[in-house]
C-alpha positions as CSV (number, residue, x, y, z in Angstrom):
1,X,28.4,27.7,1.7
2,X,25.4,25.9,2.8
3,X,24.5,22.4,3.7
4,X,22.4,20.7,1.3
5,X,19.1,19.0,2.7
6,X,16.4,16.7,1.3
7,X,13.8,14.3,2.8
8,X,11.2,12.6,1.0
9,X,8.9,10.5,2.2
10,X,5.9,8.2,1.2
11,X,5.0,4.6,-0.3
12,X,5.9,5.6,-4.1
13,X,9.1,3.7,-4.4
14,X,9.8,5.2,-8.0
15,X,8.9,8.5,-6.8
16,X,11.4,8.3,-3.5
17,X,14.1,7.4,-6.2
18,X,13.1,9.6,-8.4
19,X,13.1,12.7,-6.6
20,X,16.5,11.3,-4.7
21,X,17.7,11.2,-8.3
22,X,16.7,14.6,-9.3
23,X,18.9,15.6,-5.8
24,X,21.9,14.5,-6.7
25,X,22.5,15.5,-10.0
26,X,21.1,19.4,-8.8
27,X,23.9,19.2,-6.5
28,X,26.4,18.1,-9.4
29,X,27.5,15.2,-7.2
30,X,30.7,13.3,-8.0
31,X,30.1,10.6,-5.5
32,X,27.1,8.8,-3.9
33,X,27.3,6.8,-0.8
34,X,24.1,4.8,0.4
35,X,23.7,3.8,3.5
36,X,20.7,1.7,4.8
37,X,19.9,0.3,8.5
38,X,20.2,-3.5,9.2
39,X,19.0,-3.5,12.8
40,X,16.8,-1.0,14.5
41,X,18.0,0.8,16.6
42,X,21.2,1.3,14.2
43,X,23.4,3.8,16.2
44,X,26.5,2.6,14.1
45,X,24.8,3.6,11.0
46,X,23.7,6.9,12.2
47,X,27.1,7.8,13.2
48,X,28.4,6.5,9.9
49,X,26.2,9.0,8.0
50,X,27.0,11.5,10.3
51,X,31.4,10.8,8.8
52,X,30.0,10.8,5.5
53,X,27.5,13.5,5.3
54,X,30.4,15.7,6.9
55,X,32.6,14.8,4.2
56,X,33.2,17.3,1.7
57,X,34.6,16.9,-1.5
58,X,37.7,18.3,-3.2
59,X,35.7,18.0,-6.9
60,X,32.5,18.5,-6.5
61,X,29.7,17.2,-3.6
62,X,29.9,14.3,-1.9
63,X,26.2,13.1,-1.6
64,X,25.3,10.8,1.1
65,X,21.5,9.1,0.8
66,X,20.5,7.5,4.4
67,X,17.4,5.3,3.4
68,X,14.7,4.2,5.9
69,X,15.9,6.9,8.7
70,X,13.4,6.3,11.1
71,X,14.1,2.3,11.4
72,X,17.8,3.4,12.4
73,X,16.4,5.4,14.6
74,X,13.8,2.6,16.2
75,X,12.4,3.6,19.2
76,X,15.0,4.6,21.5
77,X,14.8,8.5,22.5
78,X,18.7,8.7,22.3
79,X,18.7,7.2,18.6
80,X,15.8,9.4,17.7
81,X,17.8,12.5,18.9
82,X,20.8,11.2,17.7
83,X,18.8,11.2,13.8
84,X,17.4,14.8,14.5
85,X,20.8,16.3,15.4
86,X,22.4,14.1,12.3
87,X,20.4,17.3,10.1
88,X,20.6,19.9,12.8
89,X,24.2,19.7,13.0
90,X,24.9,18.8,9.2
91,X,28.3,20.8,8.2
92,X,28.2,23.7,5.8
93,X,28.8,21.9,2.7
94,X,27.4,18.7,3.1
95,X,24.4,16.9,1.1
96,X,22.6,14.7,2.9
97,X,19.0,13.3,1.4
98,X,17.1,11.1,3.5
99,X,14.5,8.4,2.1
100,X,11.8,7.1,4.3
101,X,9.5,4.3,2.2
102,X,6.1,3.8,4.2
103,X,3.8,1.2,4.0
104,X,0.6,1.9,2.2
105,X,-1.4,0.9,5.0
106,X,0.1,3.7,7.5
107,X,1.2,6.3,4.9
108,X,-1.8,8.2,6.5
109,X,-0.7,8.2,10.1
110,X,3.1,9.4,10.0
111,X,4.9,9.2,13.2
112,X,5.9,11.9,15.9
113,X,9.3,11.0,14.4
114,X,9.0,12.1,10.9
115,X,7.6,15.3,11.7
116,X,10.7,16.2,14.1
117,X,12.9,15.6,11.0
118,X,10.9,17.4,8.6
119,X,11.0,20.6,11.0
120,X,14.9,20.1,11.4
121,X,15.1,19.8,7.9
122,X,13.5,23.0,6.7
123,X,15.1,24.8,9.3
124,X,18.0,24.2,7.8
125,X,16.2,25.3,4.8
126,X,15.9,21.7,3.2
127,X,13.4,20.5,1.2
128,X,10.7,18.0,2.4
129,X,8.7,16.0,-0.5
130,X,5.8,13.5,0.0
131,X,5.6,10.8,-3.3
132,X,2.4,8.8,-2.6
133,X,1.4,6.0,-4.7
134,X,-1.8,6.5,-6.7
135,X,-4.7,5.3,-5.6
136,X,-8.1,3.7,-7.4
137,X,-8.2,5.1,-10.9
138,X,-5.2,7.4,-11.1
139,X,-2.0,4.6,-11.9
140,X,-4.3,5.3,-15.4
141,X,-3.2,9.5,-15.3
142,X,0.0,8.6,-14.5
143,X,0.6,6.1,-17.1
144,X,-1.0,9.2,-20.0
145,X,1.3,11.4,-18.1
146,X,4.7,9.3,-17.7
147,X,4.0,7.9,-21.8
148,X,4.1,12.1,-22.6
149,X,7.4,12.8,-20.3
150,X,8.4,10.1,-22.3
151,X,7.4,10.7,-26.1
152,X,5.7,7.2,-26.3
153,X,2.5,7.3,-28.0
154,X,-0.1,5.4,-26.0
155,X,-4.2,5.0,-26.5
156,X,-6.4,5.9,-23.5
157,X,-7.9,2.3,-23.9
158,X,-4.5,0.9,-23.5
159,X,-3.4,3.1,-20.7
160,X,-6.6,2.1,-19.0
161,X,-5.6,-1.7,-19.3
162,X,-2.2,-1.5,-18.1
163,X,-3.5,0.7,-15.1
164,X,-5.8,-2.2,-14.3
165,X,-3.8,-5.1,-14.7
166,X,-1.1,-3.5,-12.5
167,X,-3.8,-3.2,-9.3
168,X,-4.6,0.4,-10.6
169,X,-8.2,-0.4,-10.2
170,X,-8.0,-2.0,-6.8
171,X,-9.8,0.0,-4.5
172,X,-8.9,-2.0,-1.1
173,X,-7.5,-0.1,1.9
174,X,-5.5,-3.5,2.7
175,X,-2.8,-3.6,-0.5
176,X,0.5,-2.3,-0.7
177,X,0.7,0.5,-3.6
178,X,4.7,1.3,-3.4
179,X,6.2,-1.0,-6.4
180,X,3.2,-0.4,-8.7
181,X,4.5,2.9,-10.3
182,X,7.6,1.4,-10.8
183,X,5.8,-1.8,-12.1
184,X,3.9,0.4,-15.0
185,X,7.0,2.4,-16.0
186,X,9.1,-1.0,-16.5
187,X,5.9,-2.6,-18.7
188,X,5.6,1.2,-20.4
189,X,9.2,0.9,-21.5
190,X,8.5,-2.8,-22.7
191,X,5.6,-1.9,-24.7
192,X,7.0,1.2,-26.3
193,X,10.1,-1.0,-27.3
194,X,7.0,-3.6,-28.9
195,X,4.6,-1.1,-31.0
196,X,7.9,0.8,-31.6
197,X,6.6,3.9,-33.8
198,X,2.7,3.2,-33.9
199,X,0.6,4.2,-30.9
200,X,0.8,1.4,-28.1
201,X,-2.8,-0.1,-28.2
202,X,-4.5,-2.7,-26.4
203,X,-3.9,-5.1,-28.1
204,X,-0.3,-5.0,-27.0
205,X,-1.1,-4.7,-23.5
206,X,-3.3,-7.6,-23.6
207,X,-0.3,-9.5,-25.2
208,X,2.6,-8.4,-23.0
209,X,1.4,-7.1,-19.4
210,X,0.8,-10.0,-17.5
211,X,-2.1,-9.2,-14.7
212,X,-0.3,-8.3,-11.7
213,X,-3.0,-7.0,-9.4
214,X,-2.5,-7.6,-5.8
215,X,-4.6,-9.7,-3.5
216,X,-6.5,-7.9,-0.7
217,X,-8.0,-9.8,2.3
218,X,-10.9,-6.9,2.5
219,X,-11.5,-7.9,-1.2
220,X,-13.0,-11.2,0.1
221,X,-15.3,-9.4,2.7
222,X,-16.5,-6.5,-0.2
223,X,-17.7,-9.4,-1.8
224,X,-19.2,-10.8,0.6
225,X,-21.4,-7.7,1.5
226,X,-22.5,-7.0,-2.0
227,X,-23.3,-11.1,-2.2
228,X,-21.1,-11.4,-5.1
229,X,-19.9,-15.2,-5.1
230,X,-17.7,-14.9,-8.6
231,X,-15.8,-11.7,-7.1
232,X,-15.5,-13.5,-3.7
233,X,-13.8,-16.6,-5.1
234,X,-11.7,-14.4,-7.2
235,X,-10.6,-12.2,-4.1
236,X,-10.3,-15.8,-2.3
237,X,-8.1,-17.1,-4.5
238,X,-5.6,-14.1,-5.0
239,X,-5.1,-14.0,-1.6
240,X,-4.1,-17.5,-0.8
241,X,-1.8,-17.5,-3.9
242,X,0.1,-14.2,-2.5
243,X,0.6,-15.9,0.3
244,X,-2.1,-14.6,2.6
245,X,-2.4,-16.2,5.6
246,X,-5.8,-18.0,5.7
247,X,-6.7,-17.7,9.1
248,X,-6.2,-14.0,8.7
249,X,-9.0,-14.6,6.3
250,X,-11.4,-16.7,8.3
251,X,-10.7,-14.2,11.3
252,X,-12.0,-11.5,8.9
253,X,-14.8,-13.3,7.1
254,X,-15.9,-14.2,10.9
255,X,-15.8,-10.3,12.2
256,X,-17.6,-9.5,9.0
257,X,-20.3,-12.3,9.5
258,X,-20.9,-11.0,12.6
259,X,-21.4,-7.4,12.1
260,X,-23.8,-8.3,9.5
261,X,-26.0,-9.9,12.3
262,X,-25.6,-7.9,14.7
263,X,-26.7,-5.1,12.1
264,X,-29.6,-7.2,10.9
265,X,-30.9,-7.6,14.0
266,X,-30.7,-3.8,14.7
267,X,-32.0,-2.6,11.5
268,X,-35.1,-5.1,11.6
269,X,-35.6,-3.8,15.3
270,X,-36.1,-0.7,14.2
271,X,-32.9,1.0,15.7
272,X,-31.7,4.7,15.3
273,X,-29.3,4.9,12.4
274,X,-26.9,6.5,15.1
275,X,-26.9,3.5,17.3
276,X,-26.3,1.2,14.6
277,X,-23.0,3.6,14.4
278,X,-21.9,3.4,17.1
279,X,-22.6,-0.7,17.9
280,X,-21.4,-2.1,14.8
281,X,-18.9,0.8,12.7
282,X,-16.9,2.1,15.2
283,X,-18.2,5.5,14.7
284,X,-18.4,5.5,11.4
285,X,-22.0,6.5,9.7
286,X,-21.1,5.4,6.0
287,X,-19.7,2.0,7.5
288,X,-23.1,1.5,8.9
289,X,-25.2,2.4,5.7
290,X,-23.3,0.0,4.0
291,X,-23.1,-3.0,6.5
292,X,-27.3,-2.2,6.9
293,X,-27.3,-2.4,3.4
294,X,-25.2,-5.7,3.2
295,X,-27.2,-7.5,5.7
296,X,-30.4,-7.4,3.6
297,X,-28.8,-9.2,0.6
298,X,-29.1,-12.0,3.3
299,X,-31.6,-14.2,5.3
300,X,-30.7,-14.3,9.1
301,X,-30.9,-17.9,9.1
302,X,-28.4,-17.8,6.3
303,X,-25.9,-15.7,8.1
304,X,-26.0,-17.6,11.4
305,X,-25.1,-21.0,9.1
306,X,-22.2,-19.1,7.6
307,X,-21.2,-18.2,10.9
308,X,-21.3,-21.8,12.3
309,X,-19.9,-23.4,9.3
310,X,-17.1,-20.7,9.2
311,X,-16.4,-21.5,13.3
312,X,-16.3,-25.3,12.1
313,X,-13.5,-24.8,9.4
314,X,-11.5,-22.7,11.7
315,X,-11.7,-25.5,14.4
316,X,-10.9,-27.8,11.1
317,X,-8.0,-25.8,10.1
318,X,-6.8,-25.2,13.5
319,X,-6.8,-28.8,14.3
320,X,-5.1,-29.8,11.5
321,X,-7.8,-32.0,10.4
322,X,-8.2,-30.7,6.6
323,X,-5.9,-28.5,4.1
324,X,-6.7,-25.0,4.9
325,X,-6.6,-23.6,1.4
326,X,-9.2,-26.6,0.7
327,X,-10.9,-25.9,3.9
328,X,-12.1,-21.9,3.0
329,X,-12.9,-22.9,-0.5
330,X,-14.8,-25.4,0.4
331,X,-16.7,-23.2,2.8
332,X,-17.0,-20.3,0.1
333,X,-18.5,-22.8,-2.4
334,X,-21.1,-24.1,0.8
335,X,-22.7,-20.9,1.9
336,X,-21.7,-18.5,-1.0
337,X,-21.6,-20.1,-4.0
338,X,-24.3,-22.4,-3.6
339,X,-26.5,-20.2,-1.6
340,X,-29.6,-18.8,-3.4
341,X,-29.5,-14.9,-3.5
342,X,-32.4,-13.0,-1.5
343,X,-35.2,-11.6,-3.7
């Protein structure tokens, strides 16, 4: 008899589940126990799991499923060890799956943590899954893909739409991807239950799927380098109505502002594309192309105005002289909106 290992990992919420899912019922459990930390460090916990996972049952296995891991764990060097030796020292006999959910935003830059689990865990010949979210342009894939698994007819038109009103076509580096899978499924069931045995069209999706795409901070400043004023105030407004803080805005529309000046000035000077690298992109050559190629949809005289005017409504804001949802709109529809584009 062996112990029974699994840890998987990522932002994909329905994945995680899914594949926690797929777990249990391989190991024919009878019982489940979830545990999940409260606190971080979470010693309690992580001795808890260690009862459970030890636990063997009379009938059949006794799963336990320890969600978010590495917040019980925190960062004290005793509750990290304590977490490693939790699958080192796992009984013959046990089942034990762990389930660490990621933020989007740092899915790409796991911790020192995850990867000492991960080694205890295949070395006790566990099984170690990642389930990332999809990015730009493949929620659509998966939608074809789970409507098949499924048996639920659906036209690539349609799949497209509900892809896009779920934030499948938000490209954004900023936005949190984890529920959307989950999101699409729950609106693919809906609309399968709707066009019941025709083909789901888009018609239907246009009818049912409300348009769920999430705001995204850097959405505001895209637009703003490729002078779009109707995409900026869209971005603009998303944000403020998820809640974004606004002078998490202004602080980004200001960095932005002023790397389009300082590139400007760089590129009219006449500077080595290398230089303009390592001044304004943080070593990033394609960041430069396209803040070089931003700052000439703009006058100088224009940017330094937006600068100033932007350094006035975060005084404004700051002093809690105006509304600051008011205040940023009002400066978008000054020196955006109103602004005449350069020929």
């Amino acid at each position: 008899m062996t112990a029974s290992l699994l840890l998987v990992h990522g932002d994909d919420s329905l994945g995680i589940d899914t594949a926690i899912a797929s777990f249990v019922m391989q190991l024919g459990a009878v019982d489940r126990v979830e545990l999940a930390s409260e606190r971080s460090p979470d010693d309690a916990l992580l001795d808890r799991a260690r009862v459970e996972a030890g636990t063997v049952g009379l009938f059949g296995a006794h799963a336990v499923v320890l969600r978010q891991p590495l917040r019980a764990a925190g960062r004290s060097s005793g509750s990290m060890d304590r977490l490693v030796a939790l699958v080192a020292e796992l009984p013959d006999g046990g089942a034990l799956a762990l389930a660490e959910e990621r933020s989007s935003r740092e899915v790409g830059r796991p911790p020192a943590l995850l990867k000492r689990v991960s080694d205890a865990v295949r070395q006790r010949g566990g099984q170690v899954l990642e389930r990332l979210a999809p990015r730009r342009n493949e929620l659509r894939v998966w939608i074809a893909t789970r409507a098949r698994e499924r048996g639920v007819a659906i036209d690539p038109a349609a799949a497209a739409l509900l892809a896009e009103r779920v934030g499948g076509s938000v490209w954004e580096t900023d936005i949190e991807r984890g529920q959307q899978t989950r999101v699409a499924d729950g609106e693919l069931r809906k609309l399968a239950l709707y066009a019941g045995a025709r083909p789901i069209g888009v018609a239907d999706v246009d009818a049912l799927v409300a348009d769920t795409r999430p705001a995204s901070v850097f959405a505001v400043t895209n637009a703003l380098d490729r002078r779009d004023p109707a995409a900026a105030a869209d971005a603009l407004e998303r944000a403020i109505a998820e809640g974004q803080p606004v002078p998490r805005i202004v602080a980004s529309l200001g960095s932005r502002i002023a790397d389009l000046i300082v590139t400007r000035e760089l590129a009219d000077a006449g500077t080595r594309p290398d230089e303009v690298t390592r001044r304004v992109a943080r070593g990033n050559a394609r960041v430069a192309e396209r803040l070089v190629a931003a700052s000439r949809r703009y006058r100088m005289a224009e940017l330094e105005e937006m600068l100033r005017g932007l350094f006035q409504t975060d005084r404004a804001i700051k002093s809690n002289e105006v509304d600051p949802d008011a205040a940023i709109a009002a400066w978008l529809g000054e020196f955006l909106l109103g602004a005449t584009p350069v020929r």
